[in-house]
N, C-alpha and C positions, 0 to 999 in steps of 0.2 A: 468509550461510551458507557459502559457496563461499568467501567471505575469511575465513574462522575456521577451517575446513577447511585451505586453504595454508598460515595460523597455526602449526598444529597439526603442519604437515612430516608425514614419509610412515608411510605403514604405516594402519591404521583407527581411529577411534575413536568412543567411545561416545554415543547420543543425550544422555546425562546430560553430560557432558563440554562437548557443542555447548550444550546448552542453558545450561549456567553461563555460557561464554565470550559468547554474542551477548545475553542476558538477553530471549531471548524465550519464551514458557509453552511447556511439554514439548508439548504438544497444537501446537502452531504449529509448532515447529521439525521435529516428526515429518510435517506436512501437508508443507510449504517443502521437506522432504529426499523424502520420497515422489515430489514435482510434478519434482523433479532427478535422480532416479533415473529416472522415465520419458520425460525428456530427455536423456538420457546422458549427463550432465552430473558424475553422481555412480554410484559403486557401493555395492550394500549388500552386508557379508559378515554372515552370519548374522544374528543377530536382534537391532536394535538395535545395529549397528555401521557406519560408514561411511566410504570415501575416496574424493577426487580421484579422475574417470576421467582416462586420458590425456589423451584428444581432450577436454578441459575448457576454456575460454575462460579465462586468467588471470585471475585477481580483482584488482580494483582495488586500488593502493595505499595504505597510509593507516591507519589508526585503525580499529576494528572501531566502528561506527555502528549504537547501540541505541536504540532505541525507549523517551524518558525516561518512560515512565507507563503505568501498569500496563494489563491488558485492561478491569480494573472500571470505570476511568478513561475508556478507548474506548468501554463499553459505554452508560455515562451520558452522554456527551458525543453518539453516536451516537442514544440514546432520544430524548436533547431537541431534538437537531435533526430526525428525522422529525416528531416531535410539533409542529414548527412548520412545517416547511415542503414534505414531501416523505411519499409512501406508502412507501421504503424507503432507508435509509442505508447506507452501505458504507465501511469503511478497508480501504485495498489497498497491498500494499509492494510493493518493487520485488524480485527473484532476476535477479541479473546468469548466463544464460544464454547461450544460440547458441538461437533470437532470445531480447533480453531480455524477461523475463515483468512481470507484477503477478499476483500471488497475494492472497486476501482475508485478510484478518488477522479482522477483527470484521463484521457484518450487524448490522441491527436491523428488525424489518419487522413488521407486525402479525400475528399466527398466523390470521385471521379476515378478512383484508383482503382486496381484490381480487389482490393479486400474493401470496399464500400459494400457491396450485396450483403456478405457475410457479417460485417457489424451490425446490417439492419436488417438481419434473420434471428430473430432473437432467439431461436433453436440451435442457432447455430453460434452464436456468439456468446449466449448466457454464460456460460461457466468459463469466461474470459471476464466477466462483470464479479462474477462471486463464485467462491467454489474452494474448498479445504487447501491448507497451508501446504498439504505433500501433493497436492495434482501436479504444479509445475513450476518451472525455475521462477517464479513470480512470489508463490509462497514459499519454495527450498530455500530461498536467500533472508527469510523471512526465520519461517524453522528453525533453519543451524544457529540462530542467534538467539533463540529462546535461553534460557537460563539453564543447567542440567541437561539437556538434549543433544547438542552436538559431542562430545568426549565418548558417549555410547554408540555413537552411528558413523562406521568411518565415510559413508555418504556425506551426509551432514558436515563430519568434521573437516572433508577435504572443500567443501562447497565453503566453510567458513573461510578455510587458511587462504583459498584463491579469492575470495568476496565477491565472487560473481559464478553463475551456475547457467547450462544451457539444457534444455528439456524440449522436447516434441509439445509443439502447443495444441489445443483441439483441435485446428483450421487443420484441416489435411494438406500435408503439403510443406507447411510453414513450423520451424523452431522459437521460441522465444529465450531469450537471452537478457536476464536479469542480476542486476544489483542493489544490495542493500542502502537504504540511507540513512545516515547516522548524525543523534543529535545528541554528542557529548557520547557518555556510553550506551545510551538505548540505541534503537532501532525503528524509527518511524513511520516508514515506508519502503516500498521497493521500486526501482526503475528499471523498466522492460522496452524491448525491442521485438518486435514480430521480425522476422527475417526469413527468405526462402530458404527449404530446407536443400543441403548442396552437398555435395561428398570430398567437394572441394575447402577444408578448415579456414583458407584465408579469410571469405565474410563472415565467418564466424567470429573468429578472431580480432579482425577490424570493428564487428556491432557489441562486441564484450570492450573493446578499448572505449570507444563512443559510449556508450553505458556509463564507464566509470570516469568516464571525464564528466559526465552531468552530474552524477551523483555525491563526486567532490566538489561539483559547483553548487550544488545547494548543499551539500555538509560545510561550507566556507559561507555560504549566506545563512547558516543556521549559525554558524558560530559566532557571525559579526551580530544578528537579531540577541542573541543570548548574550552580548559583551555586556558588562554593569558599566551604566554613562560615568564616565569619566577613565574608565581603564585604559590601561594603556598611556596615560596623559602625563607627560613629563613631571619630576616633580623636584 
């Protein structure tokens, strides 16, 4: 958002405007500017308009980096993975910040389950919605793939070589268990799993496999949206 902003050069402009430019749903890119406005990251001039604050962290160079598949696409991909392996599912992108964030993009969680209460304690659930790249395995798969970052951290760098990392999540009680997802060489999003926390490795182990089979299924529906028409086409 911050690099579509610089895009855009100075003066404000419109949520309509960001939202065509980075192709994320009006509802997303208004949470993502909200979370940078009370960062100071960004300013909002009247209703629905936005620029660059000064004291802004430059945006990364490069290509504006969208998210190839729609929320429907997240929301299904998300249902099927709780329903195998986990009581709640999460995709979280990255907002290049001053610190860098992960913001949730999609949830999926039973309305009737045990972790219902706790999503809708917003005290208790907030920093599962937004909260710095090193709190937990949601942003560390996120982190280790920043450019320069991982090769200094043998955390970081061991979380890169296995592509998937497991951390103590806020909910007491419960670990989350995240993978990165990859479009081409960036880094999009992460796919996470809330799972009880056990001293027993196997569901761990079983919600890290279940993770990275989703995350190859939209890295594969990222690379078929990205295919140039006619590739691939006998000739």
């Amino acid at each position: 958002m911050l690099r579509a902003l610089d895009a855009l050069g100075p003066g404000t402009h419109s949520l309509d405007t960001l939202t065509r430019l980075t192709g994320l749903a009006r509802s997303t890119a208004h949470r993502i500017l909200q979370s940078a406005v009370r960062e100071g990251a960004v300013l909002q001039s009247g209703y629905g308009r936005y620029r660059l604050a000064p004291s802004a962290v430059s945006p990364v160079t490069g290509p504006l980096v969208n998210l190839p598949f729609s929320l429907e696409t997240l929301h299904t991909e998300l249902s099927a993975l709780r329903s195998r392996a986990g009581d709640a599912a999460l995709i979280h992108v990255p907002v290049m910040l001053r610190p860098p964030l992960r913001v949730i993009l999609c949830c999926c969680y039973d309305p009737g389950g045990e972790l219902a209460p706790s999503f809708a304690d917003g005290d208790r659930s907030g920093p599962l919605f937004r909260a710095p790249l090193y709190t937990d395995a949601a942003g560390l798969v996120l982190l280790a793939r920043l450019p320069g970052v991982a090769p200094g951290d043998p955390v970081l760098r061991r979380i890169r070589d296995l592509n998937h990392a497991r951390t103590p999540s806020v909910l007491p009680g419960w670990d989350l268990v995240a993978a990165p997802v990859q479009r081409g060489a960036a880094t999009v999003a992460s796919v996470s799993l809330l799972v009880r926390r056990s001293t027993d490795p196997g569901p761990h182990r079983r919600a890290a496999a279940e993770v990275m089979r989703t995350v190859a299924r939209l890295g594969q529906a990222a690379r078929c949206t990205s295919q140039p028409a006619g590739a691939g086409r006998a000739r």
